[in-house]
N, C-alpha and C positions, 0 to 999 in steps of 0.2 A: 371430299365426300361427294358422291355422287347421286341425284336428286334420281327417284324414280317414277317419274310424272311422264305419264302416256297423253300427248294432246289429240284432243279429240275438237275437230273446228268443222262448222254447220256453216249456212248461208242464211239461214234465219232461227229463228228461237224457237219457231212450231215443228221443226225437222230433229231440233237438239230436244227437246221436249219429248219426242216419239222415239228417239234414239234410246234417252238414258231411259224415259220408261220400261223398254223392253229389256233391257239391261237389267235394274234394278225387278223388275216383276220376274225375271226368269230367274235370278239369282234367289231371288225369295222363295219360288218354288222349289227351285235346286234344295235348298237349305233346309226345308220342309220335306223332301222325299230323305236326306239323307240324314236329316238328326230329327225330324219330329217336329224341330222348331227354327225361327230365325227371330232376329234383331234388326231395328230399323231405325237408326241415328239421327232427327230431321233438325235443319236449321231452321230459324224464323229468314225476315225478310220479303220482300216483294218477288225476288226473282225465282224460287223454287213453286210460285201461288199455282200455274197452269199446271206442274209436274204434280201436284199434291193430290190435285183436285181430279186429274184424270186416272192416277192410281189409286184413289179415294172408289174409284169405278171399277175396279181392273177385279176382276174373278178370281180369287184367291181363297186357300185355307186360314181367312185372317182371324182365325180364335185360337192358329199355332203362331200367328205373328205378336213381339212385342215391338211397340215405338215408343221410343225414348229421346228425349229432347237433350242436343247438344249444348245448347245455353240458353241466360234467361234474364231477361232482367227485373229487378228486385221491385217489384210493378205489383198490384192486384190484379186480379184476372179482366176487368171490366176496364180496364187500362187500355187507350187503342194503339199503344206500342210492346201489349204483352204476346207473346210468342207462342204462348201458350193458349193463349186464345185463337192465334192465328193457325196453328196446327190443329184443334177441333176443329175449327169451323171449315178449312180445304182438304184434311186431310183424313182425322178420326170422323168419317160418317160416311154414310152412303156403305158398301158391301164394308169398308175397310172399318167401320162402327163395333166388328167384331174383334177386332185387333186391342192387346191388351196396352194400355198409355198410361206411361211413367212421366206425371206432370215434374217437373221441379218445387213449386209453390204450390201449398196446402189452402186452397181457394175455399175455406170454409171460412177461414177467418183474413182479416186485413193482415198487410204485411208489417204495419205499425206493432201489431198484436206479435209479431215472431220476433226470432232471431237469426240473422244468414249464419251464423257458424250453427245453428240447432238444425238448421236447413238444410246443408252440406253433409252435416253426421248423417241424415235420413238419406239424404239421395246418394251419400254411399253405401248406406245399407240395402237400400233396395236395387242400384245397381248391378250388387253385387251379386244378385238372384237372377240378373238377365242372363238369357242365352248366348255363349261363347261366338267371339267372331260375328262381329256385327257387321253392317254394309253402313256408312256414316257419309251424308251428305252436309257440304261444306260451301258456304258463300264468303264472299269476300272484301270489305271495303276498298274504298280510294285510297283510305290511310293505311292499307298494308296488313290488315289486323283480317283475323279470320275465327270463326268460335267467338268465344270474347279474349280472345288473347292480344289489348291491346298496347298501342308503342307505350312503353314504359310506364305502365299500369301498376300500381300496388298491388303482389299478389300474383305479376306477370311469371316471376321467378321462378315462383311453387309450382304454380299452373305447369312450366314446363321441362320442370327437373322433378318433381316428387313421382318416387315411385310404390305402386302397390297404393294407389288410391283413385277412384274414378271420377272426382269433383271438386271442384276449390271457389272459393268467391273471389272475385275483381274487385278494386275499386278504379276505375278508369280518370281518365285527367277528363275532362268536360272539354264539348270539341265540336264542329259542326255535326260529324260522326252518330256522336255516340247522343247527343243531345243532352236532357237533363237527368237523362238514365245512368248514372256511373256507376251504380252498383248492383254488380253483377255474378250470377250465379254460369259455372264453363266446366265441360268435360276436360278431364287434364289432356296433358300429348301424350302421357305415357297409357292413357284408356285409350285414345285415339289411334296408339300404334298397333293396340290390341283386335284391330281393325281387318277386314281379311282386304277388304277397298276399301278408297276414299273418292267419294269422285267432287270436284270441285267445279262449282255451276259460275260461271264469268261470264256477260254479258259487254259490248262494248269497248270499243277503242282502247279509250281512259285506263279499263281494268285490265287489258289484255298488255298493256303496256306496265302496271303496278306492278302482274305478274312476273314480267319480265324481271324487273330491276329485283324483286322479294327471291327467284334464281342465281342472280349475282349477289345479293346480297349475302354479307356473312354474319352482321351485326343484329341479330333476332329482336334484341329489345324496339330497334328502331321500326323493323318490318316482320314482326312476328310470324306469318304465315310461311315465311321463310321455313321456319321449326317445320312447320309441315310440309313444304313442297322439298327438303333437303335431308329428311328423315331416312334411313336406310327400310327400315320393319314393313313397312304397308306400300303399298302402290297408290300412287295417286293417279286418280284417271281427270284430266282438266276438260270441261267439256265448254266451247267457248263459240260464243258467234256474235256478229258485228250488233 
């Protein structure tokens, strides 16, 4: 099988940051002249915060844009590792406030108060309402795991063999990683193939090296993102700098 990952390598993060924005913002226009609408996949994490926050500004038709959250973890929203808080607050505001956002978690009530599979049913129902061919940004750990797809997760399985479904829940093994968050709401691989890009944001040595081995690698449960950089359906655009 042959991995279809375009590398894209900067000298700093503020050149990659200006790169994938135009990228991404022109793609969004494109998508908007030629169907009315686009879709906009965003991951949590620290390292997409500068990219959110400057396309959060960027001039755009955003009340033909939907954003829609790649994963999540099983967190209330006032939580300070909810994802979902972290994409309001860089991302949904400022011009981009107009843009329609598919949270995963019903922040009206605690998540004590829910259930992740009553979770799941909803955020495949409304999924399944977003606009075709979405553009789906993608970060990455140390430990190989990307979404929440991680090494040998309860739940990993479905996540990336079910098909004709947009969402599944995790239960992750507890780990420096993932911390005390293990359970987890993930877009499947097979919504994620459904993808017209991927572009995945790497930062650093350490990761640009993970990458490497998650390439060679064959055994996915170990290095999951493998599933995505090994995938034949979507193009992956890796955008990486020191």
């Amino acid at each position: 099988m042959t991995a279809r990952c375009i590398e894209m390598k900067f000298d700093n993060v503020e050149r990659l940051n200006q790169s994938l924005l135009a990228t991404i913002s022109n793609q969004l226009k494109q998508d908007i002249q030629q169907n009315k609408q686009a879709c906009l996949l965003v991951s949590g994490g620290s390292t997409p915060k500068r990219l959110y926050q400057s396309l959060s500004q960027y001039s755009l038709h955003w009340n033909n844009v939907s954003i829609a959250m790649v994963d999540e973890r099983w967190v209330d929203i006032d939580h300070p590792k909810s994802n979902q808080a972290f994409i309001e607050q860089t991302l949904v505001n400022d011009k981009a406030a107009e843009a329609h956002f598919y949270p995963m978690i019903d922040a009206s009530k605690s998540v004590k108060q829910q259930n992740i599979q009553d979770a799941v049913s909803k955020i495949n129902q409304a999924y399944s309402r977003l606009p075709k061919n979405p553009i789906c940004i993608l970060g990455m750990g140390s430990d190989g795991h990307t979404a929440s797809f991680f090494p040998h997760a309860k739940g990993l399985d479905h996540a990336l063999n079910s098909k004709n479904t947009y969402c599944c829940a995790i239960q992750a093994s507890q780990s420096e990683t993932t911390g005390e968050q293990t359970q987890r709401l993930t877009i499947t691989l097979d919504y994620l193939q459904s993808c017209q890009a991927v572009y995945l944001l790497i930062t650093g040595q350490q990761k640009w090296e993970v990458y490497q081995k998650a390439l060679a690698c064959t055994e996915v449960s170990t290095m999951p993102v493998s599933a995505v950089l090994n995938q034949k359906k979507t193009p992956v655009f890796v955008y990486w700098c020191p």
